[in-house]
C-alpha positions as CSV (number, residue, x, y, z in Angstrom):
1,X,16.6,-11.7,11.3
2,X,13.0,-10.4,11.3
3,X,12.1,-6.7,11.2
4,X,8.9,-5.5,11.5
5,X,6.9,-2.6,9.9
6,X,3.5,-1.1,10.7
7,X,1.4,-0.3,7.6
8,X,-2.3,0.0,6.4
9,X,-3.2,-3.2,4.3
10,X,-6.0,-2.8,1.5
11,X,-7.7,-5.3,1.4
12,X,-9.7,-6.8,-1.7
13,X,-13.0,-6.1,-0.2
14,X,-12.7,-2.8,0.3
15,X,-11.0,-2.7,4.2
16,X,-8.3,-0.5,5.7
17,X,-6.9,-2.1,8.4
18,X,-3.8,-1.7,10.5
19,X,-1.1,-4.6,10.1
20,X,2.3,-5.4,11.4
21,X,4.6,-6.6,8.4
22,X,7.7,-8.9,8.9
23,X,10.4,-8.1,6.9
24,X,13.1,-11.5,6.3
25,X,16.7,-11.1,5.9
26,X,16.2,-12.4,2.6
27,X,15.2,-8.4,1.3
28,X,17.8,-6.8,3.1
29,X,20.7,-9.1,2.6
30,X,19.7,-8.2,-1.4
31,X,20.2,-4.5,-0.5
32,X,16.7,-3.9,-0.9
33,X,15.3,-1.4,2.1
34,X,13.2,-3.3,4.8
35,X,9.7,-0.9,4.2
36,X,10.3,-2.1,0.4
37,X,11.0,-5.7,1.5
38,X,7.7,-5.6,3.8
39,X,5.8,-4.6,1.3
40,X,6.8,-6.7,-1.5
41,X,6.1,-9.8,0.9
42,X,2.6,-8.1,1.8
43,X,1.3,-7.9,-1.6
44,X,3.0,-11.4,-2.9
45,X,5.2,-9.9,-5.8
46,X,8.3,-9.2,-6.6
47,X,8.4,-5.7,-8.4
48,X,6.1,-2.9,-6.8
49,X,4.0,-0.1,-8.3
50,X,4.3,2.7,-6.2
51,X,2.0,6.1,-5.9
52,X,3.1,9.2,-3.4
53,X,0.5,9.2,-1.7
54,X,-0.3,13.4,-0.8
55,X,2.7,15.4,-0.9
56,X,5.9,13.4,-2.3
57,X,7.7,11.9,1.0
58,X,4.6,11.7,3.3
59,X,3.3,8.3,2.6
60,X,3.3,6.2,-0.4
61,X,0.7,3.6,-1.3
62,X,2.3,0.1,-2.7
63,X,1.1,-2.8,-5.4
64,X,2.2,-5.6,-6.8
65,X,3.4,-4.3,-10.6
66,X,3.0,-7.9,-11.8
67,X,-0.3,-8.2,-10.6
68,X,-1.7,-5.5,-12.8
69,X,-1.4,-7.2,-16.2
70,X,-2.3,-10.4,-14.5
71,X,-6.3,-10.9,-15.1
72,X,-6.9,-13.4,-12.3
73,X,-6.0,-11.2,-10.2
74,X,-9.1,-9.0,-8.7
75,X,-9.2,-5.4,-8.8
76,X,-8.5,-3.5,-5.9
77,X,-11.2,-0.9,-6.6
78,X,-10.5,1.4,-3.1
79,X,-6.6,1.3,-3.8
80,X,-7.7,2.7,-6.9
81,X,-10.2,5.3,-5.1
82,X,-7.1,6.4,-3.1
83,X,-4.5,6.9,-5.8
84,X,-7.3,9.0,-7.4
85,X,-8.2,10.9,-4.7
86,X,-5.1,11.6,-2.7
87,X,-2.2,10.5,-4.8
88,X,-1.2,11.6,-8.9
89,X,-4.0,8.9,-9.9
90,X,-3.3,6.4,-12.5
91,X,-5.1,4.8,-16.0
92,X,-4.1,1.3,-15.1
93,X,-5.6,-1.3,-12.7
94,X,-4.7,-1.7,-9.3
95,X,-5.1,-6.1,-8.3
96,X,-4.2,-7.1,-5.6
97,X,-3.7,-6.3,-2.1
98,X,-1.7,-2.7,-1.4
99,X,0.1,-1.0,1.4
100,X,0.3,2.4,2.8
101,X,3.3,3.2,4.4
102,X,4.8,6.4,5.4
103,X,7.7,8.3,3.7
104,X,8.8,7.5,0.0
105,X,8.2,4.4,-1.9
106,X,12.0,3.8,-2.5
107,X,12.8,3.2,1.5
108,X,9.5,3.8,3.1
109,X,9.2,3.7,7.0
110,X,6.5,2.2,9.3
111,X,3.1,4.2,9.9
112,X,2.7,4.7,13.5
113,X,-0.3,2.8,14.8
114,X,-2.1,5.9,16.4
115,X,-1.3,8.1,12.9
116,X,-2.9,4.6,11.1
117,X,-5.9,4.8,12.8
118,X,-6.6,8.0,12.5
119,X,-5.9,8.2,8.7
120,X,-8.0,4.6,8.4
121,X,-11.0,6.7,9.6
122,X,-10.6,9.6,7.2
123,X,-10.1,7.4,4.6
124,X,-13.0,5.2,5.4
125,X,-15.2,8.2,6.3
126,X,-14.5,9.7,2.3
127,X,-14.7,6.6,1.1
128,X,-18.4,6.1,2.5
129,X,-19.5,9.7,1.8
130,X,-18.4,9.6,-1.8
131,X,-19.1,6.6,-4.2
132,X,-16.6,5.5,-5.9
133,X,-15.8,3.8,-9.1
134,X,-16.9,0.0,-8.9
């Protein structure tokens, strides 16, 4: 059985968009919670690096962890921007494609698609007033 989530993808070339993510039965028949499941599927790997993304529980931004020591990977340059800005930054890379979902990183829930749009304007508006790191 499918379940779906609603999310903000980052993509690689710098684009927030809104997404629906399928979670398969295959996550959740492991015990692992369905956000977690979606997001692991979404950024093809198997172990996560997560950031809190503002205050701890609102939203948490997602990684692959593998794909950080992995050089053929690309960097994801605005994930990066975003940790920094809104989140407890990090030193290492972010590669890959990431996810923003609401709630914690352990069992996060779907971003509703109004609240997603909104907060893929701010972030695009900052994003585009200040430079960041390339």
């Amino acid at each position: 059985m499918f379940r779906n989530y609603t999310a903000i993808t980052v993509e690689l070339d710098g684009t927030l968009q809104f997404a629906t993510l399928p979670v398969d039965s295959f996550w959740t028949s492991r015990r692992v919670a369905a956000g977690r499941g979606a997001a692991l599927d979404a950024v093809s790997d198997y172990r996560t690096a997560d950031f809190a993304l503002g205050r701890p529980g609102i939203a948490c931004l997602i990684a692959g962890a593998n794909h950080r020591v992995d050089l053929t990977q690309p960097e994801n340059h605005v994930a990066r921007t975003i940790i920094d800005r809104h989140g407890p930054g990090t030193d290492q890379p972010i590669r890959g494609r990431a996810v923003i979902l609401a709630g914690w990183a352990c069992d996060p829930r779907p971003i509703l698609e109004p609240v997603a749009r909104e907060l893929i304007a701010q972030i695009t508006t900052d994003l585009a007033a200040t430079p960041h790191a390339a």
